[in-house]
C-alpha positions in Angstrom: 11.5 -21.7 0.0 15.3 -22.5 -0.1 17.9 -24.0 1.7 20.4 -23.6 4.2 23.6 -25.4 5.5 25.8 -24.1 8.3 29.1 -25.5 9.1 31.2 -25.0 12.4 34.3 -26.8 12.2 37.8 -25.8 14.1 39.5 -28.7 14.4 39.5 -28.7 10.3 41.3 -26.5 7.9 39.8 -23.4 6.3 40.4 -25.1 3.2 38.4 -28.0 4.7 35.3 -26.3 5.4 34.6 -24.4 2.7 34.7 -27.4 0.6 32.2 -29.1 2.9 30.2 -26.3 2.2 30.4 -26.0 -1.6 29.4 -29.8 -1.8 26.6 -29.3 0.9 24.8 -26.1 -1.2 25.7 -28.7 -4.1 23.2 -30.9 -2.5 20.6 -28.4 -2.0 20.5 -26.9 -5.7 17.1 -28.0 -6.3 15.7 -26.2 -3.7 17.3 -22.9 -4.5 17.8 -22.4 -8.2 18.0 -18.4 -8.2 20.9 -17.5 -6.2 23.5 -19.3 -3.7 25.5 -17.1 -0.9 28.3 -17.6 2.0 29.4 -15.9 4.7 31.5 -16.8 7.1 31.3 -14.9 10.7 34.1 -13.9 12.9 33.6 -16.9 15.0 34.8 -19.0 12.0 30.9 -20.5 11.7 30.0 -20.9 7.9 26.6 -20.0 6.7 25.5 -21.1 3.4 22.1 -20.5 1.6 20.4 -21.4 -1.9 17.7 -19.2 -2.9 14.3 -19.5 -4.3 13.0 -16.4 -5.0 9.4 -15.4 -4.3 9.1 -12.6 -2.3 10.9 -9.6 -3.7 13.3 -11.4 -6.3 15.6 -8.9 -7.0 16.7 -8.4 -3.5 16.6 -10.7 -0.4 19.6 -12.7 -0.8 21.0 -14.8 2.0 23.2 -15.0 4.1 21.9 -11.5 5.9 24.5 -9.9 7.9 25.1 -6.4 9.6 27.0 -4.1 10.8 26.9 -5.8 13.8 28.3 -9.1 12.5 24.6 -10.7 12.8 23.8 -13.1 10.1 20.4 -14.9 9.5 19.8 -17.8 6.8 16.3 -19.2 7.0 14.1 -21.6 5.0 10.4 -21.1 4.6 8.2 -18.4 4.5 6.7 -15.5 7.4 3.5 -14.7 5.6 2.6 -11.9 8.4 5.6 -9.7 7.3 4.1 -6.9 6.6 2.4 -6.5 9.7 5.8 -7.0 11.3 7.4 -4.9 9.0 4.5 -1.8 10.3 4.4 -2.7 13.5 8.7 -2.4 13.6 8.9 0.8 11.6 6.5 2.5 14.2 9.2 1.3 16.3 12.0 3.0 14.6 13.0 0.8 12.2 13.6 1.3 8.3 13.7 -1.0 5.7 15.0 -0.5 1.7 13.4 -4.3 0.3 9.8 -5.5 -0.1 10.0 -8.9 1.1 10.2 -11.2 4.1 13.8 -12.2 4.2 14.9 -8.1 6.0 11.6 -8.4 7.7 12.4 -11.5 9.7 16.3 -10.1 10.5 15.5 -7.4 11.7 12.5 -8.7 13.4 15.3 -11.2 15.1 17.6 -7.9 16.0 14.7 -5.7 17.4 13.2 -8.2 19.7 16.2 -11.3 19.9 14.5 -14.8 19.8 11.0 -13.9 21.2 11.0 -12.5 17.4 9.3 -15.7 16.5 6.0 -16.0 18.7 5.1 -13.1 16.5 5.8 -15.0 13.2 2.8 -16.6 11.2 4.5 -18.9 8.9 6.5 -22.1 7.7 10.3 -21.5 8.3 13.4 -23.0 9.5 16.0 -20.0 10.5 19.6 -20.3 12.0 20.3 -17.0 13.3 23.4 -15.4 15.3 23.6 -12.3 17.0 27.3 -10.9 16.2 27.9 -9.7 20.1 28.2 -13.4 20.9 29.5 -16.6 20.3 26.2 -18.7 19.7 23.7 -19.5 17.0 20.2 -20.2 17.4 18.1 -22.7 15.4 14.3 -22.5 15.1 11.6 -24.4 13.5 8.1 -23.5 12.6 5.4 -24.6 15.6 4.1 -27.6 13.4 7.8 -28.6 11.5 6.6 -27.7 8.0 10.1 -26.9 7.1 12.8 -29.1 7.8 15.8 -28.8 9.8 18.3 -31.0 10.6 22.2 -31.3 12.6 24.7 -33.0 13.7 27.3 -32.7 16.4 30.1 -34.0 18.3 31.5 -32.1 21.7 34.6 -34.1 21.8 35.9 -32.5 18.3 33.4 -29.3 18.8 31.8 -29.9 15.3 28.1 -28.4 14.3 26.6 -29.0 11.0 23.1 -28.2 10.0 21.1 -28.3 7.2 17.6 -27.9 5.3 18.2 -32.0 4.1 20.1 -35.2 5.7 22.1 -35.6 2.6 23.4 -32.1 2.6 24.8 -33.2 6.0 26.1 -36.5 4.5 27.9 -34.7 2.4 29.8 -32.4 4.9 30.2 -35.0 7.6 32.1 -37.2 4.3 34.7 -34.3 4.0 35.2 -33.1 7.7 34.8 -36.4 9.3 37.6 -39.3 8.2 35.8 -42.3 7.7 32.2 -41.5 7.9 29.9 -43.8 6.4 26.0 -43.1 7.4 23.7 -45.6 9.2 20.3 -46.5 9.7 19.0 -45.3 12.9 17.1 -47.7 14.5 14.7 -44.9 16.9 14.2 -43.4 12.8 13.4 -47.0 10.9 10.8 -48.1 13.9 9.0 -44.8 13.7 9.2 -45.0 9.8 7.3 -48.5 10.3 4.6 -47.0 13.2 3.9 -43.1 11.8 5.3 -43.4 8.0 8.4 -40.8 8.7 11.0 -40.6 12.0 9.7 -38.1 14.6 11.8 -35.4 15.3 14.5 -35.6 17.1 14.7 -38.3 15.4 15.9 -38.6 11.1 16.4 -41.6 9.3 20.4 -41.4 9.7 22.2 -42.1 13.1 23.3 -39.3 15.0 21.8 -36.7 12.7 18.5 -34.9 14.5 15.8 -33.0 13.3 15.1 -30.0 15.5 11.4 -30.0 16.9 8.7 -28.4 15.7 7.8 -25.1 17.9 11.0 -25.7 19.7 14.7 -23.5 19.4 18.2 -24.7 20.0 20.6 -22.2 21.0 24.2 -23.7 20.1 27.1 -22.3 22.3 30.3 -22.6 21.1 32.8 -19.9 23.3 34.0 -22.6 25.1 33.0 -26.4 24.8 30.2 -27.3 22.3 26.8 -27.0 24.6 22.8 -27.1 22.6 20.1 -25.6 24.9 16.8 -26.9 23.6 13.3 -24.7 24.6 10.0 -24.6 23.4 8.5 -21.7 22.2 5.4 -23.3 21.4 2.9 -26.0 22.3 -0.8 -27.2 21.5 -2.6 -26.7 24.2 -6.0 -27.4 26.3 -7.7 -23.6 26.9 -11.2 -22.0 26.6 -12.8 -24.8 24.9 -15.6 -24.0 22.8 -18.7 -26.2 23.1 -20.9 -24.1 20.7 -21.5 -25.7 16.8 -21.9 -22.0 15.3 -18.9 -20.5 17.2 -16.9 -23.5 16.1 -17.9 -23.5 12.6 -17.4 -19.5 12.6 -14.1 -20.1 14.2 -13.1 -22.5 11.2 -14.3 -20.2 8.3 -12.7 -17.1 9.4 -8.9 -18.6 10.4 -9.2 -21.2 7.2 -10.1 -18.0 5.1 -7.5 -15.6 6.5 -4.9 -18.5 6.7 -5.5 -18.8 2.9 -5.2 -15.3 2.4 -1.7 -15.0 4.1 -0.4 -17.8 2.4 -1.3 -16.5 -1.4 1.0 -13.6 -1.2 4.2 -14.3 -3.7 5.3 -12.3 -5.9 5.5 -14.4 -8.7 1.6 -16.2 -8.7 0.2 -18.6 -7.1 -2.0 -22.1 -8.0 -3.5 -24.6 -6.4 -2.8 -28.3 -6.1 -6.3 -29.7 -6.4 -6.7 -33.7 -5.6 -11.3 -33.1 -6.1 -11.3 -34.6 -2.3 -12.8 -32.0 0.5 -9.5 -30.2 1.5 -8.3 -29.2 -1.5 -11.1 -27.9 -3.3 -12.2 -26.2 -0.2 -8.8 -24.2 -0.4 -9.2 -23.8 -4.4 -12.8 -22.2 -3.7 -11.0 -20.0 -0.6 -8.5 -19.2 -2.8 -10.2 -17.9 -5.6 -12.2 -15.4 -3.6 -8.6 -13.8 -2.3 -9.0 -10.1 -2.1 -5.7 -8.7 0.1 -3.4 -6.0 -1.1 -0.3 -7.9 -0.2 -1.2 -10.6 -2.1 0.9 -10.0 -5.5 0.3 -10.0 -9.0 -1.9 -12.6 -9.6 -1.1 -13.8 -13.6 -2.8 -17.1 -13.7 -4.5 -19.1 -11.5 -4.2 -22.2 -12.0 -5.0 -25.8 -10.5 -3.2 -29.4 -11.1 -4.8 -32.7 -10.4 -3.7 -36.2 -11.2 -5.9 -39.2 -11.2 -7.0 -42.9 -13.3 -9.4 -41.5 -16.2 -10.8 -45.2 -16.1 -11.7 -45.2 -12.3 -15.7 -44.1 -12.4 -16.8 -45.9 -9.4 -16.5 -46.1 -5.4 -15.4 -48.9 -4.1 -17.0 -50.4 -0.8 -14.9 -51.3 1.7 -11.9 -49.3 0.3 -10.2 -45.4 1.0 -10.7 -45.2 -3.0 -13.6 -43.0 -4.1 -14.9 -43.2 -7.6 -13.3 -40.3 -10.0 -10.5 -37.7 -8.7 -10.4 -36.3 -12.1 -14.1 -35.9 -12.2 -14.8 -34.0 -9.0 -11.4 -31.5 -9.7 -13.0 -30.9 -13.3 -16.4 -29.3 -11.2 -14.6 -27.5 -8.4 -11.7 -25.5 -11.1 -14.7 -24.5 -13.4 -17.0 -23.5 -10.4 -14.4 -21.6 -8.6 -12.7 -19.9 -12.0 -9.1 -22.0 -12.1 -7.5 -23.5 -15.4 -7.0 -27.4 -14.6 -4.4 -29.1 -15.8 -4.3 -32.6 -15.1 -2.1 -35.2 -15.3 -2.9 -39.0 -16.0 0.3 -41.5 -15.9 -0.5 -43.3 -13.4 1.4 -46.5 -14.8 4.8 -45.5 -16.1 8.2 -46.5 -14.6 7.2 -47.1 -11.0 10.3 -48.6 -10.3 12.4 -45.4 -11.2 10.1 -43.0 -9.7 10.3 -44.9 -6.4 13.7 -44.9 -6.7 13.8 -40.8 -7.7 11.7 -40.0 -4.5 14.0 -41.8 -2.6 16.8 -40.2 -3.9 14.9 -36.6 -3.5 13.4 -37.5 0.1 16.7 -38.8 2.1 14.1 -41.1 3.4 12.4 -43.8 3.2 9.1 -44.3 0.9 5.9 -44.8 2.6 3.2 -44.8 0.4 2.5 -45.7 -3.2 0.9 -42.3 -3.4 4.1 -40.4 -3.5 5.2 -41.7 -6.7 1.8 -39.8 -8.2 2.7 -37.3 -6.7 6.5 -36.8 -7.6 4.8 -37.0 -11.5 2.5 -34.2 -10.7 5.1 -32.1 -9.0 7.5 -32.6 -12.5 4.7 -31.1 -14.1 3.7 -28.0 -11.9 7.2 -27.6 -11.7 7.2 -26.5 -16.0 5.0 -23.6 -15.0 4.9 -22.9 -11.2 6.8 -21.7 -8.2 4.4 -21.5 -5.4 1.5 -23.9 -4.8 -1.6 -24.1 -2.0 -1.8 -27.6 -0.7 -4.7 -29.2 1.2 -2.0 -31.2 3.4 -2.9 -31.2 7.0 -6.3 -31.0 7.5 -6.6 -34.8 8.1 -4.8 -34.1 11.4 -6.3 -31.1 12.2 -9.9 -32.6 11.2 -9.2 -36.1 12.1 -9.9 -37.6 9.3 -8.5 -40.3 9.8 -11.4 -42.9 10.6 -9.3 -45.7 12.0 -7.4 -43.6 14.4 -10.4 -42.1 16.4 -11.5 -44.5 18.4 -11.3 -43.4 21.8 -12.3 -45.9 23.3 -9.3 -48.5 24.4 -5.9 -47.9 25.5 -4.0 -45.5 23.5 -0.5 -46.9 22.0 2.6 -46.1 20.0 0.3 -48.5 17.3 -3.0 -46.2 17.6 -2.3 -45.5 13.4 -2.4 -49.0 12.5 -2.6 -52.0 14.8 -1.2 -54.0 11.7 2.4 -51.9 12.4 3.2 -54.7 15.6 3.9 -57.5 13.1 6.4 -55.4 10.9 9.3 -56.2 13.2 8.6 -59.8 12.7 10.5 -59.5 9.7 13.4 -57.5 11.0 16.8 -59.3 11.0 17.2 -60.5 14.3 20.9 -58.8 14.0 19.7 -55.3 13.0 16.5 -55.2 15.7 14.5 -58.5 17.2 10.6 -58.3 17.2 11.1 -58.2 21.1 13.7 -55.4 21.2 11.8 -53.3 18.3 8.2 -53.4 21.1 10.7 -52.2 24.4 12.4 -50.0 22.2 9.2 -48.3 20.7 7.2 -48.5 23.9 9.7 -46.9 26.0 10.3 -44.6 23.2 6.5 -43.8 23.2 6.4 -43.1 26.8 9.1 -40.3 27.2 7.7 -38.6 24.4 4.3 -38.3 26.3 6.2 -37.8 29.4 6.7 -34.2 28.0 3.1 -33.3 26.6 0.3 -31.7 29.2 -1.6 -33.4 31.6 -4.6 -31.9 29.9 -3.8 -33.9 26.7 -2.8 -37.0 28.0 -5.9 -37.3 30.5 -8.0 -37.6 27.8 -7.7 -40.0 25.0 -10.1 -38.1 22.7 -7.3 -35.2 23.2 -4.6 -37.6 22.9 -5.6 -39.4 19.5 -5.7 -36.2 18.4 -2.6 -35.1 19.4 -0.7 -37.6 18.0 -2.0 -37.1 14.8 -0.5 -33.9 14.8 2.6 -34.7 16.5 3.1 -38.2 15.1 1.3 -39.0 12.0 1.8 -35.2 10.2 5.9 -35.4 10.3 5.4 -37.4 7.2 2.5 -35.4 5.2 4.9 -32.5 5.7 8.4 -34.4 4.9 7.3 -36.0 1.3 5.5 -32.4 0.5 8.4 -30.6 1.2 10.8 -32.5 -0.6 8.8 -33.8 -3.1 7.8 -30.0 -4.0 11.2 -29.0 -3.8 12.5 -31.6 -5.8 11.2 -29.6 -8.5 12.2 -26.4 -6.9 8.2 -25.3 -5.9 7.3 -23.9 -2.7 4.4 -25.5 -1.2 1.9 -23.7 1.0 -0.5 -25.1 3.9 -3.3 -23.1 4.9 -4.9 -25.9 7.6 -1.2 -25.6 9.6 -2.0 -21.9 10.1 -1.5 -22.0 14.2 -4.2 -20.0 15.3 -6.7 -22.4 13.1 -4.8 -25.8 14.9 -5.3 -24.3 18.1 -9.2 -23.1 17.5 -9.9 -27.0 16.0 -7.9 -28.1 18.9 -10.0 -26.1 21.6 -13.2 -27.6 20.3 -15.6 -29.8 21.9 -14.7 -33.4 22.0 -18.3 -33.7 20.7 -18.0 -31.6 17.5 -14.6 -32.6 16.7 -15.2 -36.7 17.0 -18.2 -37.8 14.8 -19.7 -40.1 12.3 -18.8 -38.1 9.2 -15.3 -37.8 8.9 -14.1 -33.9 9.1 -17.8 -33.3 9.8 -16.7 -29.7 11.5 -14.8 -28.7 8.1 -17.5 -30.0 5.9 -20.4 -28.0 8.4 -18.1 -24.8 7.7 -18.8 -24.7 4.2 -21.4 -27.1 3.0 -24.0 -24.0 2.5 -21.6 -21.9 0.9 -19.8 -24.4 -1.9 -20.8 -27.1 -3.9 -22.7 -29.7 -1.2 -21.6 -32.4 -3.6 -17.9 -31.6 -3.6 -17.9 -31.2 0.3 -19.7 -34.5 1.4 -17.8 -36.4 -0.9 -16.6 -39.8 0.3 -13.3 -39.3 1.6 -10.5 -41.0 -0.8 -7.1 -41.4 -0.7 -4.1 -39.7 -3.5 -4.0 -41.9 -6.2 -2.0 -44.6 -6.8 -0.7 -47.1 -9.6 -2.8 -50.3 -9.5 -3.0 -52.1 -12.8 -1.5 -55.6 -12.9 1.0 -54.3 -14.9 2.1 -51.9 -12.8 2.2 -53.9 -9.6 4.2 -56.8 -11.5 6.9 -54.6 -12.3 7.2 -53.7 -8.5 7.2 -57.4 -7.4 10.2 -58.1 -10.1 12.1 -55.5 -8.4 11.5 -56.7 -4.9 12.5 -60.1 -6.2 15.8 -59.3 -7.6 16.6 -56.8 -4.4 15.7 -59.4 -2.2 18.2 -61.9 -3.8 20.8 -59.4 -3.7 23.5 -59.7 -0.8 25.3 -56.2 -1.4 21.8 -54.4 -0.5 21.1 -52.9 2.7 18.0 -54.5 3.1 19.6 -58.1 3.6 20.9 -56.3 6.7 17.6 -54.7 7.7 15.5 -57.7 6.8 14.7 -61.7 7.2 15.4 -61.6 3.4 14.4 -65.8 3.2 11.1 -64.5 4.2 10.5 -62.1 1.9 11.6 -63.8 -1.3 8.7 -66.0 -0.9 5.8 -63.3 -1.8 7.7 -62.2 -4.4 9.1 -65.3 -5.9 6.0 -65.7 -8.6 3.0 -63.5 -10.0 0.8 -66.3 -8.3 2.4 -66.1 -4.7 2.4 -62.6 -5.1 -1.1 -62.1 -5.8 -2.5 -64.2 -3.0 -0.4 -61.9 -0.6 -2.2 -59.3 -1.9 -5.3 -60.8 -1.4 -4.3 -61.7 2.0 -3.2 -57.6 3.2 -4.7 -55.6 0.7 -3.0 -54.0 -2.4 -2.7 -50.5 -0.5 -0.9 -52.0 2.1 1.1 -54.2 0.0 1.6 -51.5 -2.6 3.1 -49.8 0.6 5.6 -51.9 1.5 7.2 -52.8 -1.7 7.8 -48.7 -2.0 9.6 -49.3 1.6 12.0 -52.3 0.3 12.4 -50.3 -3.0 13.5 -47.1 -1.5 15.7 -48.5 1.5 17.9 -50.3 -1.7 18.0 -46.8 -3.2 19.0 -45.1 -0.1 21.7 -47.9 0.9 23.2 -47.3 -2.7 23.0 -43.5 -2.9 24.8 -42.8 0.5 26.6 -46.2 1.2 23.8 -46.8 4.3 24.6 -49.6 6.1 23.3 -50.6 10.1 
């Protein structure tokens, strides 16, 4: 895991641009602590990297160039490289290092940009061949890394970068008089799916590339960006059989695990006690694969409410976290550590995710997990993560009903209303429906008859299309906040594709995630896989949630803050004016909900502060 930045920039002085870069790998420290590198080609592009090292540390630095005048900086991990790396050497090739970075470069020399079809991995990669005047960007089929740019033909300016602020930072230097703004396409789909959907970021005019998509950037005469996709889900050979299914999921879940636990500096698991996590802690204690690394510890982290010993009916919360982690680490061999502040400093952790997501916070959920990743982060560099199998599993009990129309609100039908508080100025409730129905519609305009025939297809398309952007954006930079690379067995493609390809009537039932739980309810604890399913915890005490409302108040009174500009503030001081008003909103939407929001107001007065964000 690292970072990369890449700056193309003739109208500006050489000076210029390098100092862009410094203050752009400046940015990114966090996510490469071990090393930082330049290059810059004869084209006058500048490529920039941080490092992280886990595979072969003493070699595989970035920028890689050749002979040739090639250079490659990518982000992420191929876990398949040394596959590639035999399958290229019966081809000729030779290689002097160990890890993945030489693999994927040559990789990209030997066989140009159909190079990554073969990959099995998480990456972000800028790549460009030294025989021409063009770069190529490409992102992982399922966006698990981030990448992001920014251009403009008239000047013939490119800038990309692992993170929005790395980009901020550039554009402040090379661009007079930049000042970053919300984009409205980003905010609405912050409000519908929890995070923008690429193209879309949270900041105007910067884009995230797609997910199983390339841009090739040509810059030998006027600035020109050539989008194609390389990869999509798609509707082939579905299997209607239970035990093929279930055989199907066991195999690509286990082998997924096994790629994704080679590192060469350990390996532990992040271990919530719900179903997808301790499946993978089970998985990956039974690892047996040559390529896998020294493996010194083993280790598992949890955090969770010691006092909570109960389910709660009608509620995503299920009894003890802590409990359920304790039996799955002693039954499949891991030392748990676990971590229980759940109360401390909301405010300032809220605040510190902002700062470390460029974006806007969802979920009260990331703030316990910005505490656990401070603590894994003492000890460990690369960590197994049960995010994703939600989507992949629908999981998600209120967003598989198949049954009505299928609408930019299928995730929650609540999502309408949240314009109603816009500022009419920055987006009316009217505007913010035409704008996110029409925005809705194109996307689906480009996904397969096959898929949009068929809502049980659809709702589970969008889940992974629309609802995972943000799972993967707050685990990435929450994990690399604290410079850890996190790893996702349940993205493995060939595993998407096989859960994808299933029967409509094995993947939609009664039991939530029924197909993962069949898979391996007769080989691990039965207990631990038909647990009720829970969400990550959250702060909940009185206290706690009073010292979030006394924020809100004050923000909400302030005039300077870009949430006066975002929001009908005279409607929101009212909830949060007293501890009694307060709690009888709560009452009304739910203390999940609520808890949501206030992270929302919280974080958009962070981010308006940190980068001068204004509308």
């Amino acid at each position: 895991m690292c970072g990369l930045a890449v700056v193309y920039a003739p109208s500006c002085g050489e000076d210029l641009r390098h100092h862009a870069m410094k203050n752009m790998l400046e940015a990114m420290a966090h996510r490469g602590p071990d090393g930082q590198g330049e290059f810059v080609s004869r084209h006058g592009v500048h490529f920039g990297h941080v490092r992280l090292a886990i595979q072969d540390p003493q070699h595989g630095a970035q920028p890689v160039t050749s002979g040739r005048g090639d250079c490659l900086v990518f982000n992420g991990e191929v876990y398949n490289f040394p596959e590639l790396r035999a399958e290229l050497e019966q081809e000729g090739e030779s290689f002097a290092e160990t890890g993945d970075t030489e693999v994927v470069a040559r990789a990209l020399q030997h066989w140009g940009e159909s190079a990554v079809d073969r990959f099995n991995g998480d990456f972000a990669i800028v790549w460009a061949p030294g025989d021409d005047s063009s770069m190529t960007l490409v992102r992982d089929r399922f966006g698990v890394k981030p990448l992001y740019y920014w251009s403009d033909d008239t000047t013939r300016t490119f800038v990309a970068a692992s993170e929005p602020k790395a980009i901020i930072v550039a554009l402040e230097q090379l661009v007079p008089g930049y000042r970053p703004r919300v984009s409205r396409d980003g905010f609405l789909d912050t409000s519908l799916y929890g995070a923008p959907v690429a193209p879309f970021s949270l900041f105007e005019d910067i884009r995230a590339v797609r997910p199983g998509h390339l841009i090739r950037v040509d810059f030998s005469g006027s600035l020109s960006l050539t989008e194609t996709q390389y990869w999509e889900l798609t509707v082939t050979d579905v299997v209607g059989d239970v035990k093929v299914a279930i055989d199907g999921v066991r195999t690509n879940l286990s082998d997924a695990t096994r790629l994704r636990s080679r590192s060469d500096v350990g390996l532990s698991t992040m271990l919530s006690g719900g179903l997808d996590s301790s499946v993978l802690a089970y998985l990956a204690a039974d690892i047996d694969d040559k390529h896998a690394g020294p493996r010194r510890h083993r280790r598992a982290y949890t955090i969770g409410d010691p006092h909570r010993t109960e389910d709660r009916e009608n509620t995503f919360v299920s009894g003890s976290d802590l409990a359920y982690a304790r039996v799955v680490a002693e039954e499949s061999g891991h030392e748990l550590i676990e971590h229980t502040d759940m109360v401390s400093d909301p405010v300032a952790f809220i605040r510190r995710c902002a700062r470390s997501r460029g974006s806007i916070v969802s979920l009260g959920s990331e703030i316990a997990m910005a505490k656990l990743f401070e603590l894994i982060g003492k000890h460990d560099r690369v960590l197994i993560s049960g995010d994703g199998a939600d989507e992949v599993f629908l999981g998600y009990f209120m967003q598989t009903d198949a049954s009505g129309t299928v609408n930019q609100y299928y995730s929650s039908k609540n999502s309408r209303y949240l314009p109603l508080m816009y500022r009419k100025s920055f987006m009316s409730a009217r505007e913010a429906w035409a704008r996110s129905t029409r925005e809705f519609n194109r996307r689906l305009g480009d996904v397969a008859p096959s898929i949009r025939s068929s809502n049980h297809y659809l709702i589970h398309y969008l889940q992974l299309r629309f609802t995972l952007p943000y799972l993967l954006d707050r685990a990435d930079t929450l994990s690399m906040a604290e410079s850890i690379e996190l790893r996702v067995p349940y993205l493995d493609h060939r595993l998407v594709s096989a859960v994808f390809n299933t029967d409509k009537s094995i993947r939609f039932s009664d039991n939530e995630k029924e197909l993962l739980r069949a898979a391996f309810r007769d080989r691990y604890n039965p207990q631990v896989i038909d647990r009720k399913k829970s969400v990550f915890p959250y702060g909940e005490s009185r206290e706690y949630m009073e010292a979030l409302r006394r924020e809100v108040k004050r923000i909400v009174s302030d005039p300077t803050s870009v949430v006066s500009e975002v929001y009908n503030v005279r409607l929101l001081r009212l909830p949060f004016h007293s501890r009694r008003t307060f709690t009888l909103f709560e009452k009304a939407v739910g203390q999940f909900y609520l808890h949501a929001f206030v992270c929302q107001i919280i974080s958009l007065d962070e981010l308006g502060r940190e980068h001068g964000l204004t509308v």
